[in-house]
N, CA, C and O atoms as a printed pandas DataFrame, in Angstrom:
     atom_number atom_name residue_name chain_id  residue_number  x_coord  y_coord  z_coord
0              1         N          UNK        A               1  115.875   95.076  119.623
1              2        CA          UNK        A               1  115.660   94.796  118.222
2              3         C          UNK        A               1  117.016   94.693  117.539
3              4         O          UNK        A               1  117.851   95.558  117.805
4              5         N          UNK        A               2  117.318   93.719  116.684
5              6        CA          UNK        A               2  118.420   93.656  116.004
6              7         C          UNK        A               2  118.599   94.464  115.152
7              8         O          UNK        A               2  117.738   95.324  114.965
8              9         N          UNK        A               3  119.745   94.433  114.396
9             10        CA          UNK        A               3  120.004   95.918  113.416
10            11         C          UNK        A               3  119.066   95.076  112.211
11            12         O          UNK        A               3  118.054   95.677  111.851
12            13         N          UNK        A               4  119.293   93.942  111.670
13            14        CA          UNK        A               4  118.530   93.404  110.367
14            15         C          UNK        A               4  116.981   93.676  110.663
15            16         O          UNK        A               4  116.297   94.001  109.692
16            17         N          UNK        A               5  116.297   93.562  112.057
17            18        CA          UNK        A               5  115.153   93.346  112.205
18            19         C          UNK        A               5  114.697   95.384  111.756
19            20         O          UNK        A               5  113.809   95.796  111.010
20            21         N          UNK        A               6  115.413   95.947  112.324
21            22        CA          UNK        A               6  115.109   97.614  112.202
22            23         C          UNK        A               6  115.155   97.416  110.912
23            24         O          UNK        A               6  114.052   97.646  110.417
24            25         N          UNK        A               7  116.202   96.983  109.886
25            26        CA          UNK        A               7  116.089   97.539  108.581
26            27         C          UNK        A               7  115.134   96.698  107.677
27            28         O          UNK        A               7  114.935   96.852  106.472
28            29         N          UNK        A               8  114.741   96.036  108.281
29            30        CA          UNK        A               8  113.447   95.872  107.570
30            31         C          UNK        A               8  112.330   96.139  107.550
31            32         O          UNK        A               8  111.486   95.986  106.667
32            33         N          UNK        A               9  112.231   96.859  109.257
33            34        CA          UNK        A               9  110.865   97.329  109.242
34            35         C          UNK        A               9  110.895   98.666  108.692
35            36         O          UNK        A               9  109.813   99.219  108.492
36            37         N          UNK        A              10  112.238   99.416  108.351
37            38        CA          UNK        A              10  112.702  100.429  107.432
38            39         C          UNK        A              10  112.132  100.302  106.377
39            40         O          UNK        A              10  111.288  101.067  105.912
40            41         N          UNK        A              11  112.693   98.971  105.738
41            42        CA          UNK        A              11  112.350   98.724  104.159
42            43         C          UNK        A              11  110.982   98.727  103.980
43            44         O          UNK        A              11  110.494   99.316  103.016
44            45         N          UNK        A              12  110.155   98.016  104.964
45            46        CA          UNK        A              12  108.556   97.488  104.706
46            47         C          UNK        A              12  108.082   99.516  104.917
47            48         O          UNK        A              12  107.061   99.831  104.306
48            49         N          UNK        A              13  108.406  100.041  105.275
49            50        CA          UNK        A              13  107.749  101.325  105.925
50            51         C          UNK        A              13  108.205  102.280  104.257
51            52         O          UNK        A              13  107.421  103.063  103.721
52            53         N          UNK        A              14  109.469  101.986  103.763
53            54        CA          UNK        A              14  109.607  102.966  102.293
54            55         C          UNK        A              14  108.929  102.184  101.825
55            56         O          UNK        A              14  107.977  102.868  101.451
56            57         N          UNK        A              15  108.685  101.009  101.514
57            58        CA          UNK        A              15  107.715  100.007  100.700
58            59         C          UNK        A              15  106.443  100.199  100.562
59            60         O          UNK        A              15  105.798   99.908   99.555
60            61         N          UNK        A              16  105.898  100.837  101.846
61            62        CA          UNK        A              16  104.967  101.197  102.117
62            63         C          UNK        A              16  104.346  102.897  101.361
63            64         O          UNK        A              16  103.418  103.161  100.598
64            65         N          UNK        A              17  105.164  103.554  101.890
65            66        CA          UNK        A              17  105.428  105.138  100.663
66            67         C          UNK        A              17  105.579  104.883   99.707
67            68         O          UNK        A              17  104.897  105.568   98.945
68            69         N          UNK        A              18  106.218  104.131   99.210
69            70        CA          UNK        A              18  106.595  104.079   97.566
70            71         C          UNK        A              18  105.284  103.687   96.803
71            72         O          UNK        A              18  104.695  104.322   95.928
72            73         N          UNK        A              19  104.952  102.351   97.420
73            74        CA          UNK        A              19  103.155  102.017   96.762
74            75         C          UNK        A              19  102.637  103.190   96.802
75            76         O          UNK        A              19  102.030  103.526   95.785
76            77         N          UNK        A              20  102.684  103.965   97.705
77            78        CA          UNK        A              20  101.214  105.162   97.541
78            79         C          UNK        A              20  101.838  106.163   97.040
79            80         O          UNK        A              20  101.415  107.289   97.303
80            81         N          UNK        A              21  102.762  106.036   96.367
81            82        CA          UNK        A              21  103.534  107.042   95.161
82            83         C          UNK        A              21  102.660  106.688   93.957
83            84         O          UNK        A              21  101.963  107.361   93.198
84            85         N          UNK        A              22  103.096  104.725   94.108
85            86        CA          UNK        A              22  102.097  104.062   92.744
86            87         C          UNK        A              22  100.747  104.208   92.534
87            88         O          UNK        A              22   99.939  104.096   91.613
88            89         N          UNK        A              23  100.770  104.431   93.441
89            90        CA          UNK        A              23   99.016  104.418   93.602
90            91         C          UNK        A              23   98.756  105.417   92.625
91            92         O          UNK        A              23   97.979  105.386   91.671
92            93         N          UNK        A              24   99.689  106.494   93.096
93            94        CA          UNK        A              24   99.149  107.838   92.733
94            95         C          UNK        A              24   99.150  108.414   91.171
95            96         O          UNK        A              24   98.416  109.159   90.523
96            97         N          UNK        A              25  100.426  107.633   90.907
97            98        CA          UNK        A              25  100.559  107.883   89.732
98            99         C          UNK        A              25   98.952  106.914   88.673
99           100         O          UNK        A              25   98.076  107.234   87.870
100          101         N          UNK        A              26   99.380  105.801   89.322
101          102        CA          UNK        A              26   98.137  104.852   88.552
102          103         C          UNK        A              26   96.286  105.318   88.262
103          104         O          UNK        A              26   95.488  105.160   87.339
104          105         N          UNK        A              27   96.249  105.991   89.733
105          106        CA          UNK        A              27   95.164  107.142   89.199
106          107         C          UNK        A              27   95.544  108.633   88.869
107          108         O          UNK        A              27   94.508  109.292   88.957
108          109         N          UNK        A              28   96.275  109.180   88.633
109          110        CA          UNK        A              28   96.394  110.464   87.422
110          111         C          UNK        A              28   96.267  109.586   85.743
111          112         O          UNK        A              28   96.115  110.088   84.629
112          113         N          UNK        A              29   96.389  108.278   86.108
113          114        CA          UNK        A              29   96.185  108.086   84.386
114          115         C          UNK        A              29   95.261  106.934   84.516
115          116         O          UNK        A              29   95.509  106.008   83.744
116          117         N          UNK        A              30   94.345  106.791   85.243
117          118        CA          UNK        A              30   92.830  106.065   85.307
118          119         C          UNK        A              30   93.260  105.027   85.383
119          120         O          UNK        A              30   93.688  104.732   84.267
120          121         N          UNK        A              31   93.409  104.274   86.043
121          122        CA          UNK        A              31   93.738  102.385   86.225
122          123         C          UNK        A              31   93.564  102.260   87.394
123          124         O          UNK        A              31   94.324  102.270   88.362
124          125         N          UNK        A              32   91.963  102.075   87.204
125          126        CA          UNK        A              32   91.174  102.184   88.622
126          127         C          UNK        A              32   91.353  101.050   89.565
127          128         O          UNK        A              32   91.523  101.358   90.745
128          129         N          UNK        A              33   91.344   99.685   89.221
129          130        CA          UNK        A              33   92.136   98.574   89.373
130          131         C          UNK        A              33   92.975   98.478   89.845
131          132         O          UNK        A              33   92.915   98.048   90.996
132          133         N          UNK        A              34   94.386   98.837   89.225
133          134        CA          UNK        A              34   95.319   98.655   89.584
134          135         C          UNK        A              34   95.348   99.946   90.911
135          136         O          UNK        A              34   95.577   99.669   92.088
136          137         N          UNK        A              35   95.121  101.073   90.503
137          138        CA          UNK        A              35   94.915  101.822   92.180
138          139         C          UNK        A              35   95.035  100.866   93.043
139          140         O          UNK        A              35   95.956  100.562   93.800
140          141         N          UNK        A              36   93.574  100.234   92.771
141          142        CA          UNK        A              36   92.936   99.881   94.597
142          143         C          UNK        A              36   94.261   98.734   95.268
143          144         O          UNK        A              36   94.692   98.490   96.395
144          145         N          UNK        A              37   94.572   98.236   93.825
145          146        CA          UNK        A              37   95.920   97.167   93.676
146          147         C          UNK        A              37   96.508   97.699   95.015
147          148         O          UNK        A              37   96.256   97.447   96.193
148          149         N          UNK        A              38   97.737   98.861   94.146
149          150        CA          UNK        A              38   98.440   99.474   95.156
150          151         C          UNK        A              38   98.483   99.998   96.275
151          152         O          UNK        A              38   99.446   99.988   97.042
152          153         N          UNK        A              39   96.728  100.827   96.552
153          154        CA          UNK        A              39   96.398  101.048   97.745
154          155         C          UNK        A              39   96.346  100.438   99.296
155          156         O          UNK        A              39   96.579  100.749  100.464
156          157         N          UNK        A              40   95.758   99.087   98.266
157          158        CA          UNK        A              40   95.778   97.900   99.679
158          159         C          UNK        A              40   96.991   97.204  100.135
159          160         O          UNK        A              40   96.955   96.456  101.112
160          161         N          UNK        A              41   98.437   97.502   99.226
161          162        CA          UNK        A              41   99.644   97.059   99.269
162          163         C          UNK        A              41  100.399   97.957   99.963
163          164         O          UNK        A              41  101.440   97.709  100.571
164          165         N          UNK        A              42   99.849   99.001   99.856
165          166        CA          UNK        A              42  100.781  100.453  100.441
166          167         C          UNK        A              42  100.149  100.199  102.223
167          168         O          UNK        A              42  100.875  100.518  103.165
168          169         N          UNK        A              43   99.159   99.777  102.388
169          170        CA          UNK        A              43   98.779   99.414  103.923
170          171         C          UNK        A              43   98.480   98.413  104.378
171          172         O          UNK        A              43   97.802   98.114  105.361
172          173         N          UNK        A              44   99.095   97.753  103.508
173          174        CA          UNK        A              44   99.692   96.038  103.795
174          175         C          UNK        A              44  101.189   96.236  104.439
175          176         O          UNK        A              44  101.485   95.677  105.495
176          177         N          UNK        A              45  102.174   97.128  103.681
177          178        CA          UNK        A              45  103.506   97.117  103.931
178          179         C          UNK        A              45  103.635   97.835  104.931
179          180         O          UNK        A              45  104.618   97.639  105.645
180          181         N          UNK        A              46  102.606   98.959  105.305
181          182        CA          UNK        A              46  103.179   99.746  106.781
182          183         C          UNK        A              46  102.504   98.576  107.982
183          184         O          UNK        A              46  102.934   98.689  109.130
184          185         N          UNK        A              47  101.479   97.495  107.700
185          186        CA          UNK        A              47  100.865   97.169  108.859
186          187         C          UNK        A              47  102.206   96.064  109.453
187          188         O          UNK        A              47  102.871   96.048  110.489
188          189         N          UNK        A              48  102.186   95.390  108.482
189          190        CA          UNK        A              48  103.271   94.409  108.151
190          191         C          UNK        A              48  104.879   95.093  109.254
191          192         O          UNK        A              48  105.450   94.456  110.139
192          193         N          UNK        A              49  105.221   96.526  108.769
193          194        CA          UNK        A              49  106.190   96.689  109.789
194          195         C          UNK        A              49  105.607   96.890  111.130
195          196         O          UNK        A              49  106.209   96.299  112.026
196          197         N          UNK        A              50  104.871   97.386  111.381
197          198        CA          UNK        A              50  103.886   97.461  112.548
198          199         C          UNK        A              50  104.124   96.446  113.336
199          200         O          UNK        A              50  104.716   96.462  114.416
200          201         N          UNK        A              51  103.520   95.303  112.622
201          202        CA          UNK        A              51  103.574   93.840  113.879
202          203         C          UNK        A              51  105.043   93.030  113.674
203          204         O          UNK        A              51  105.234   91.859  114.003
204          205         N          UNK        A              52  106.002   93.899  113.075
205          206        CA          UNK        A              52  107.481   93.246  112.651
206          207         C          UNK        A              52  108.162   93.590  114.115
207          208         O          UNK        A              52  108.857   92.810  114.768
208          209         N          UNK        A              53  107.766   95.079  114.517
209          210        CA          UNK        A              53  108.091   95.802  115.099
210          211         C          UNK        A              53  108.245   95.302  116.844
211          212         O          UNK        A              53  108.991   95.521  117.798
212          213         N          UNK        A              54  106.846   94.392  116.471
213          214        CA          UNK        A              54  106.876   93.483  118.212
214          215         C          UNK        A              54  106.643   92.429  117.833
215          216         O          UNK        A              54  105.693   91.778  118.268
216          217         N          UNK        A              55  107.861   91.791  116.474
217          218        CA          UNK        A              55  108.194   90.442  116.387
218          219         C          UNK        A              55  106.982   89.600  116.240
219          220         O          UNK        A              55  106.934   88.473  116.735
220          221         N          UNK        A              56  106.281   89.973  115.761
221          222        CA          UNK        A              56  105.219   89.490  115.089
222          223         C          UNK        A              56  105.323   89.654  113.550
223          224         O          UNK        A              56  105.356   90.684  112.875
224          225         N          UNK        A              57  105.379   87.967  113.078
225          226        CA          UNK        A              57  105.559   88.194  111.924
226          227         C          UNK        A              57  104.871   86.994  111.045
227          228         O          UNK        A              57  104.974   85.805  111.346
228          229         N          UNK        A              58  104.074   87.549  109.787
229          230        CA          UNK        A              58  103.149   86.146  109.249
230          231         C          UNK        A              58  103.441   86.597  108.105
231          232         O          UNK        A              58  103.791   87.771  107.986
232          233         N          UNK        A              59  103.327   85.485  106.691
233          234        CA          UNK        A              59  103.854   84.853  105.658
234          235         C          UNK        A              59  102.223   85.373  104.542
235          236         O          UNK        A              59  102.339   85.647  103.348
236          237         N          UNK        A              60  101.173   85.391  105.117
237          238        CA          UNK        A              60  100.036   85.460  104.383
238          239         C          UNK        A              60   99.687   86.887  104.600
239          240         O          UNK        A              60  100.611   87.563  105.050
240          241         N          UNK        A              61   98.480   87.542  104.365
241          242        CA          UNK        A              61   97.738   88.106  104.188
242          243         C          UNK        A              61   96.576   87.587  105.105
243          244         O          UNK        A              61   96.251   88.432  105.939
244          245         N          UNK        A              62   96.162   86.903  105.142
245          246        CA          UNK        A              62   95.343   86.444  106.191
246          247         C          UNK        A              62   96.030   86.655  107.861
247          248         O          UNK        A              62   95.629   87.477  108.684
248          249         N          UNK        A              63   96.809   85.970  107.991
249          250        CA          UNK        A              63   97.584   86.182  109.091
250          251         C          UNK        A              63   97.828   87.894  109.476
251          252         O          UNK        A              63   97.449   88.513  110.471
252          253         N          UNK        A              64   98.570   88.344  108.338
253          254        CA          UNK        A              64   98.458   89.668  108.990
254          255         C          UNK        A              64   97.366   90.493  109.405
255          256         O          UNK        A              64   97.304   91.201  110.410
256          257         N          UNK        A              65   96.658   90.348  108.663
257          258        CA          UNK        A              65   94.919   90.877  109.197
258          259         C          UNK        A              65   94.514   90.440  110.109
259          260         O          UNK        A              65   93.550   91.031  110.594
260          261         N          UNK        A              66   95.000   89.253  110.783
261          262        CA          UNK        A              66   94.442   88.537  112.206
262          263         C          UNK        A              66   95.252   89.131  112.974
263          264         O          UNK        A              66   94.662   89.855  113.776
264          265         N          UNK        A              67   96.937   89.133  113.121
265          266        CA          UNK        A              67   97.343   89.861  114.146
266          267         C          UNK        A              67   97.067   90.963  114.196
267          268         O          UNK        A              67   96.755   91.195  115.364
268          269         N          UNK        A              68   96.949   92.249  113.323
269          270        CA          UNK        A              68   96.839   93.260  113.541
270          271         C          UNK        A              68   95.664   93.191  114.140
271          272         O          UNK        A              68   95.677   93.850  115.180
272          273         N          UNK        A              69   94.371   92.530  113.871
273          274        CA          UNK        A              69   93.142   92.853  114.626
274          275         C          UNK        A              69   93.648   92.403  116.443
275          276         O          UNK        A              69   93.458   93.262  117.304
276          277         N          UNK        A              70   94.148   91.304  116.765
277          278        CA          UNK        A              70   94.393   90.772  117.783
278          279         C          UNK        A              70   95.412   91.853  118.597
279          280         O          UNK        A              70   95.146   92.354  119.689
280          281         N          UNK        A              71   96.098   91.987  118.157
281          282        CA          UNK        A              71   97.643   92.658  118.803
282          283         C          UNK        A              71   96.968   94.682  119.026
283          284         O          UNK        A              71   96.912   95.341  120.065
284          285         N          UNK        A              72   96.672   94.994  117.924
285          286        CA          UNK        A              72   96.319   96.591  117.551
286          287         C          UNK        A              72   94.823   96.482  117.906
287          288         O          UNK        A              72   94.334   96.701  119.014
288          289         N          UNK        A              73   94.340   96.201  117.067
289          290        CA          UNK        A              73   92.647   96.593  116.876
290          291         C          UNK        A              73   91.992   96.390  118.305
291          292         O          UNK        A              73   91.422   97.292  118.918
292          293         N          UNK        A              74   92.149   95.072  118.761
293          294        CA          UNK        A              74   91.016   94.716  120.355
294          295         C          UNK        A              74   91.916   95.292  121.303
295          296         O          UNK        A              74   91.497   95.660  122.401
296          297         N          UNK        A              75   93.155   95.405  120.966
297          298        CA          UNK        A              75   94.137   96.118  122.530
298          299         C          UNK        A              75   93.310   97.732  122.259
299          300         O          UNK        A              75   92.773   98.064  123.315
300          301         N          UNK        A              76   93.127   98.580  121.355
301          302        CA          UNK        A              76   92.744  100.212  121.174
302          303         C          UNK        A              76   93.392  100.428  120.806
303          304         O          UNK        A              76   92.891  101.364  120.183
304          305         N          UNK        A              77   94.823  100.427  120.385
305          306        CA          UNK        A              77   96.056  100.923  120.008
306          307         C          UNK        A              77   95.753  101.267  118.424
307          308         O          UNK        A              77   96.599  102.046  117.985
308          309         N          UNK        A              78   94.923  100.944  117.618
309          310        CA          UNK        A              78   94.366  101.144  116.533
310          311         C          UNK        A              78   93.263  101.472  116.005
311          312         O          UNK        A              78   93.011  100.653  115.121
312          313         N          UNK        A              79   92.659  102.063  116.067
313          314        CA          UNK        A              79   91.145  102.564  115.993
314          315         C          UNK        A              79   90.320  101.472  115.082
315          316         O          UNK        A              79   90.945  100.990  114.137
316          317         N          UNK        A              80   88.998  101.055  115.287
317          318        CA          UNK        A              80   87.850   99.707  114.563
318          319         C          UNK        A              80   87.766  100.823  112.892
319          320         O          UNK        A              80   87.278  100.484  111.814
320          321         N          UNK        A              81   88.142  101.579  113.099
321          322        CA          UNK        A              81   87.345  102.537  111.585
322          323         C          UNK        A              81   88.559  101.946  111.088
323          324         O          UNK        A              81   88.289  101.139  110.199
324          325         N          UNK        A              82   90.197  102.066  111.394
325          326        CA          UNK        A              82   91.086  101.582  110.652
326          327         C          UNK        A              82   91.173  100.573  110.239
327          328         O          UNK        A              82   91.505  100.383  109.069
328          329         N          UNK        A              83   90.848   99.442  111.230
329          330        CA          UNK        A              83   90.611   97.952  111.129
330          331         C          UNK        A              83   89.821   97.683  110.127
331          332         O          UNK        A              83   90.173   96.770  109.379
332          333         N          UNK        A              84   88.413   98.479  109.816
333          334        CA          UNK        A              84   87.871   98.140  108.918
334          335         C          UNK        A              84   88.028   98.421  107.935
335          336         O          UNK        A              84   87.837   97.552  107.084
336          337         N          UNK        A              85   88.505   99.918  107.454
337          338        CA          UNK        A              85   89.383  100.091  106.515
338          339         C          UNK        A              85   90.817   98.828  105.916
339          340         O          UNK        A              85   90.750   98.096  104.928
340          341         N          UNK        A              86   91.711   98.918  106.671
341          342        CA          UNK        A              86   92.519   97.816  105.956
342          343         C          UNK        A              86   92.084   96.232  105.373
343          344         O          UNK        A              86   92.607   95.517  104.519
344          345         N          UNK        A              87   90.960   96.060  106.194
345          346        CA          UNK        A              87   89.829   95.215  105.936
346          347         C          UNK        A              87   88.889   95.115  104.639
347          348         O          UNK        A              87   88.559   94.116  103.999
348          349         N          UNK        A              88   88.538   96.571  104.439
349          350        CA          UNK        A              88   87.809   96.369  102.948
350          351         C          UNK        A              88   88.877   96.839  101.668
351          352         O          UNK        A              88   88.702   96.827  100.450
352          353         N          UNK        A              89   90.002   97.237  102.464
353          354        CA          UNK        A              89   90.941   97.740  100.992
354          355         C          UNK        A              89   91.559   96.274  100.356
355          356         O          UNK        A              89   91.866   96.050   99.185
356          357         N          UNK        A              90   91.653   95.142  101.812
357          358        CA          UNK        A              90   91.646   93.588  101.385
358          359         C          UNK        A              90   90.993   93.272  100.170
359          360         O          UNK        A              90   91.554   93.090   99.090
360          361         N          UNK        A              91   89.129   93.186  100.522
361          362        CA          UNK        A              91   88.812   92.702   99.813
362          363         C          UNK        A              91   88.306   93.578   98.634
363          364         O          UNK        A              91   87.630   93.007   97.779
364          365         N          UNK        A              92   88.536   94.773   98.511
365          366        CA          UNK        A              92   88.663   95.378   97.462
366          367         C          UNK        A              92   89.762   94.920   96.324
367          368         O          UNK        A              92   89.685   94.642   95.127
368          369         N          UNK        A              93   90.882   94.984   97.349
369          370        CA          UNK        A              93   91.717   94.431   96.280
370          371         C          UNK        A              93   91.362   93.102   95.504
371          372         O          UNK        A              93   90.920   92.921   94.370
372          373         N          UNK        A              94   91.795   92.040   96.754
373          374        CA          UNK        A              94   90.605   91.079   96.355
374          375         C          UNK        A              94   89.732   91.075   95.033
375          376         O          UNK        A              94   90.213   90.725   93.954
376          377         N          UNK        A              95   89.184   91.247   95.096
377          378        CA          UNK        A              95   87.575   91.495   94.522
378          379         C          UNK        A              95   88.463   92.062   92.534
379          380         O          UNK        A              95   88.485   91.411   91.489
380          381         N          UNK        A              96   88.936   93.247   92.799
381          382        CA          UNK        A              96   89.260   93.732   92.107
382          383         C          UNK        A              96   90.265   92.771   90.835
383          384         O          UNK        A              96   90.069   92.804   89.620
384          385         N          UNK        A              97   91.447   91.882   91.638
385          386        CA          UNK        A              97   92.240   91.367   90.940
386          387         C          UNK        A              97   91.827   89.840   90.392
387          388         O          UNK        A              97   92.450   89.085   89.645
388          389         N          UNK        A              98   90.561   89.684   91.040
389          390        CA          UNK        A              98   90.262   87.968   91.008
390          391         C          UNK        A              98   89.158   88.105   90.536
391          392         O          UNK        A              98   88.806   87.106   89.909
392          393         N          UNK        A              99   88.323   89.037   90.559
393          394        CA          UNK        A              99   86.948   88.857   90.054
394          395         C          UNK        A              99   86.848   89.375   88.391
395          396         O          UNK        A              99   87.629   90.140   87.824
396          397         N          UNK        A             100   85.864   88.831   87.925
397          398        CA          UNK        A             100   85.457   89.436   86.509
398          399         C          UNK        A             100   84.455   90.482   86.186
399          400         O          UNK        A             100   83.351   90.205   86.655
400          401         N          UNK        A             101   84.493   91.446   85.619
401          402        CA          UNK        A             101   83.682   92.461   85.795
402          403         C          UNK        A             101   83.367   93.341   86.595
403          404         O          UNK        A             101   82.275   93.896   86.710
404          405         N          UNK        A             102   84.436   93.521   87.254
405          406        CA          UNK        A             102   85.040   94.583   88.559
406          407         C          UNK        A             102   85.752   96.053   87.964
407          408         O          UNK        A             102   86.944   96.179   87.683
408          409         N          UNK        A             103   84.863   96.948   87.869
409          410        CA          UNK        A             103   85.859   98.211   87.331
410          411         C          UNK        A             103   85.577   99.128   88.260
411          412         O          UNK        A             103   84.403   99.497   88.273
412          413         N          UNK        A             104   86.254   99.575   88.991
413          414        CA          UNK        A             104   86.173  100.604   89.991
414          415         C          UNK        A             104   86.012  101.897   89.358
415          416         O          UNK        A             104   86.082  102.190   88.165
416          417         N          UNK        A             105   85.729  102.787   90.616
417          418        CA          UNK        A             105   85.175  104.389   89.776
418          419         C          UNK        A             105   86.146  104.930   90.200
419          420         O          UNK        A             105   86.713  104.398   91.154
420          421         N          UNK        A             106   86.620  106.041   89.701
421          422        CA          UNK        A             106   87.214  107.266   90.157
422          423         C          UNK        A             106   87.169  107.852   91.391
423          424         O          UNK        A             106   88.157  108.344   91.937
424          425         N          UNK        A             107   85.546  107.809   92.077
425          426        CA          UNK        A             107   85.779  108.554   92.799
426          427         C          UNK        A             107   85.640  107.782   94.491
427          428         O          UNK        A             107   85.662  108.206   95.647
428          429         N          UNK        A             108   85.498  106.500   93.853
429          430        CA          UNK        A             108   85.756  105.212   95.120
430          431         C          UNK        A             108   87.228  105.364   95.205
431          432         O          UNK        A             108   87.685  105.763   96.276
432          433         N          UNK        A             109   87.954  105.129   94.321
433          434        CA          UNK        A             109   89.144  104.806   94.388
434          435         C          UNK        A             109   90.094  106.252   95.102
435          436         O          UNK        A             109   91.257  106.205   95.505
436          437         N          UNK        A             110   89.485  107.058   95.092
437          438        CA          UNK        A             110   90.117  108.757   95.391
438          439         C          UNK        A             110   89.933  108.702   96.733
439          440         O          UNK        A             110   90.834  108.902   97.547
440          441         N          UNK        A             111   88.507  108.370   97.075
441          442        CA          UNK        A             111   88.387  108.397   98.811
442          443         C          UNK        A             111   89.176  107.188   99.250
443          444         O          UNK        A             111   89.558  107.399  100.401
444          445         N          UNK        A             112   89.585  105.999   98.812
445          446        CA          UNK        A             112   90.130  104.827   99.505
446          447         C          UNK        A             112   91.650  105.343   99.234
447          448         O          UNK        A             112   92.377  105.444  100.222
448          449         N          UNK        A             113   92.152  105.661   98.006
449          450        CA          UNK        A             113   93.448  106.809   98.448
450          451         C          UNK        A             113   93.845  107.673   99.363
451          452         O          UNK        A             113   94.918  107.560   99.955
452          453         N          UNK        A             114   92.821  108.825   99.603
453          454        CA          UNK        A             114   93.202  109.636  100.799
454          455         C          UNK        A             114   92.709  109.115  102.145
455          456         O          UNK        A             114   92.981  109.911  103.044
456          457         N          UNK        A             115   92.198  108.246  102.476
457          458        CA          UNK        A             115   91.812  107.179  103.748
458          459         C          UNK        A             115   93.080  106.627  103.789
459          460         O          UNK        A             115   93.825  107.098  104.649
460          461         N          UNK        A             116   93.536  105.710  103.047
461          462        CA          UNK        A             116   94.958  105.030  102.905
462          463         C          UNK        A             116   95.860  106.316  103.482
463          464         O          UNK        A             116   96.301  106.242  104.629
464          465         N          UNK        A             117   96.075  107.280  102.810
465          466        CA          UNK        A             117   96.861  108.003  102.916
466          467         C          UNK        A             117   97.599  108.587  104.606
467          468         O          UNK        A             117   98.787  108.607  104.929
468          469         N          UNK        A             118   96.570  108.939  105.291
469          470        CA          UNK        A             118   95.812  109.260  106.361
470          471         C          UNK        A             118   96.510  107.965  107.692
471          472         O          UNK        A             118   97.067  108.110  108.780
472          473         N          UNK        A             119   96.070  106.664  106.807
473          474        CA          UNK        A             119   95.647  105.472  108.027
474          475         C          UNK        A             119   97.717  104.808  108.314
475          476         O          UNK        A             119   98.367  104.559  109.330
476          477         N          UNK        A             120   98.020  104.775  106.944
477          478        CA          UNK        A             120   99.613  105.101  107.239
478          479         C          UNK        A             120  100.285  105.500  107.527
479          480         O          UNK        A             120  101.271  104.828  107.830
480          481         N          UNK        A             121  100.310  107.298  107.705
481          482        CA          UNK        A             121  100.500  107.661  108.649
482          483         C          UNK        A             121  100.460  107.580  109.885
483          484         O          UNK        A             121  101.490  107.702  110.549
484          485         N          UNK        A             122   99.233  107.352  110.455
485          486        CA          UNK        A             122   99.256  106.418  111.870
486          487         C          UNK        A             122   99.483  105.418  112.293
487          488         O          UNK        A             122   99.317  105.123  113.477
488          489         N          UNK        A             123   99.989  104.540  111.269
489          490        CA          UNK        A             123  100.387  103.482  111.413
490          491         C          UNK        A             123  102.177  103.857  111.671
491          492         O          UNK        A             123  102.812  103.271  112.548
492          493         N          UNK        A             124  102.696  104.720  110.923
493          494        CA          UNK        A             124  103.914  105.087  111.120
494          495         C          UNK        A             124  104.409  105.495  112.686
495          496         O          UNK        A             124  105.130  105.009  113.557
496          497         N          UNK        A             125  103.654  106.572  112.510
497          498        CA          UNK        A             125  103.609  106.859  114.061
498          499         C          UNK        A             125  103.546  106.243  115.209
499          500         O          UNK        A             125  104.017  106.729  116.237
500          501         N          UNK        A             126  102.938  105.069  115.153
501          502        CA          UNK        A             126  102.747  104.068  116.462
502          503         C          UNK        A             126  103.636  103.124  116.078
503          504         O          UNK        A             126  103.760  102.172  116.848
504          505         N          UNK        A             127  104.455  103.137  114.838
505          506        CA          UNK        A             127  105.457  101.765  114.717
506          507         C          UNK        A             127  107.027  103.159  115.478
507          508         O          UNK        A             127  108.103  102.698  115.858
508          509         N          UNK        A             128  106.856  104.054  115.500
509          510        CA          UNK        A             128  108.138  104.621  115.863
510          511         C          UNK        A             128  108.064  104.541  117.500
511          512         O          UNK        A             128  109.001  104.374  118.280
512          513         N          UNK        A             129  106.673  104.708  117.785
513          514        CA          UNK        A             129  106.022  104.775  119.269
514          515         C          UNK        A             129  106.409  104.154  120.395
515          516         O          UNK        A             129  106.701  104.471  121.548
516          517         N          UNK        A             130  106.307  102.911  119.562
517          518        CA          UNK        A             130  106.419  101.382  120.428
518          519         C          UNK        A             130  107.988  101.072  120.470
519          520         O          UNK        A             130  108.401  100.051  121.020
């Protein structure tokens, strides 16, 4: 791995903590929305170093959800509960930023926080792994 390629999967991995700092702050003051916002960004940026990590690298959001299922998810290296998790925090977000009349609850947004919380961590762990 090159030194630029490490420090970015550095950067994407604090990028990754820092969102679920935002997150956190965004629900202590109710912006249920914007939560799920940050939530699905905070495990966007650790998956993202993940498949950086074995030079796998895509430009969309779509793409990354395909390699990670392809590369992590069908190899086992990632558990289907995670897969589906980063999967509905997609279209949560999704849903959330594009749709009209989307207000999330408190206490959706609390469990998809500490799930997030949880699923990055293991995502950390298997990006130091490999």
């Amino acid at each position: 791995m090159t030194g630029s390629n490490a420090d970015l999967i550095n950067y994407r991995i604090d990028r990754s903590l820092e969102t679920l700092k935002e997150a956190n702050v965004l629900i202590q003051n109710a912006f249920w929305n914007a939560s799920m916002n940050r939530i699905y960004y905070a495990c966007y940026y650790a998956v993202s170093a993940l498949l950086l990590k074995a030079n796998i690298d895509s430009n969309s959001h779509k793409g990354i959800r395909q390699m990670f299922g392809l590369h992590y998810i069908q190899k086992g290296l990632v558990s289907k509960d995670d897969g589906r998790l980063f999967s509905d925090l997609y279209d949560k977000r999704q849903t959330g930023d594009y749709d009209d009349f989307i207000n999330y609850e408190e206490d959706t947004v609390k469990i998809y926080f500490k799930e997030a919380q949880g699923f990055i961590q293991r995502i950390i762990v298997l990006a130091k792994q490999l």
